[in-house]
C-alpha positions in Angstrom: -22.8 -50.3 -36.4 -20.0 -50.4 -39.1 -17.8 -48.5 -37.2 -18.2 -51.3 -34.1 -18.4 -53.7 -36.4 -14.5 -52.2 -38.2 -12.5 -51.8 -35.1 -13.5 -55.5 -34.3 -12.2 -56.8 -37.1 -8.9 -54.5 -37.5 -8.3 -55.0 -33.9 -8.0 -58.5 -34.5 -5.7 -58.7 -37.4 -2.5 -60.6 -37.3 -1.4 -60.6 -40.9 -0.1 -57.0 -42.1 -1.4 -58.0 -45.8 -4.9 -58.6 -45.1 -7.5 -56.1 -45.8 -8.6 -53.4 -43.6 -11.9 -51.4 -43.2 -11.9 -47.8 -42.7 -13.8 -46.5 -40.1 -16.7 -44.1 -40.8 -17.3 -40.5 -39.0 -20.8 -39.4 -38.1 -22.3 -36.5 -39.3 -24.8 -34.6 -37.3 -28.0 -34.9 -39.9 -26.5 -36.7 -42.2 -25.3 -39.9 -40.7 -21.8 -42.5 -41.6 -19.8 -41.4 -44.1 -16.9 -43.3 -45.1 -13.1 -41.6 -45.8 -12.4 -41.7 -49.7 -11.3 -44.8 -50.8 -8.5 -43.8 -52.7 -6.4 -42.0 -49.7 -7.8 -45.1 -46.9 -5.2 -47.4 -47.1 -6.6 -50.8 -48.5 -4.3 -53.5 -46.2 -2.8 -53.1 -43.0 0.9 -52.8 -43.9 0.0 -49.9 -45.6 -1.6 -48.0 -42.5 1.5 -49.0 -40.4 4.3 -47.7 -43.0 2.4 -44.3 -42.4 3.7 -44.4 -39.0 6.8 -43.2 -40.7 6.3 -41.5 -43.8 9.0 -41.5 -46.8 7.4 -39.8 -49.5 5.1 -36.5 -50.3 2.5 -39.1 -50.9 2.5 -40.7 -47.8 2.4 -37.1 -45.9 -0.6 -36.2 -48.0 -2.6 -39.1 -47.1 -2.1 -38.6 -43.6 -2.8 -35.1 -44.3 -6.1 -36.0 -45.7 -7.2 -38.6 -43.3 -6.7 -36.4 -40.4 -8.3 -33.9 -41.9 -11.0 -36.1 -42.6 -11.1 -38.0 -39.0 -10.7 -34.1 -37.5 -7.8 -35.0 -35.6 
């Protein structure tokens, strides 16, 4: 239900500096668990500035939530 209840809200965001919620991942036996708060970026701007990365920071966070989201 969080997950739904995430990509409603995020998919409705118009304002790049309000807060986003990170979406959970499912694990077989041991249900939602939710990406580490300190790599999920906390407002949107911040996710969309990963679209192009400028520092060894911002590759390591992608790094670790695509490892995370196994993708």
């Amino acid at each position: 239900m969080r997950q739904v209840d995430a990509r409603a809200r995020n998919g409705r965001l118009k304002n790049s500096t309000a807060r986003i919620r990170a979406l959970p991942i499912f694990i077989q036996g041991h249900g939602a668990k939710d990406p580490d708060p300190n790599i999920f970026p906390k407002y949107a701007h911040q996710l969309y500035s990963l679209r192009k990365p400028q520092t060894a920071r911002d590759y390591q966070i992608l790094t670790d939530l695509s490892k995370f989201y196994d993708i």
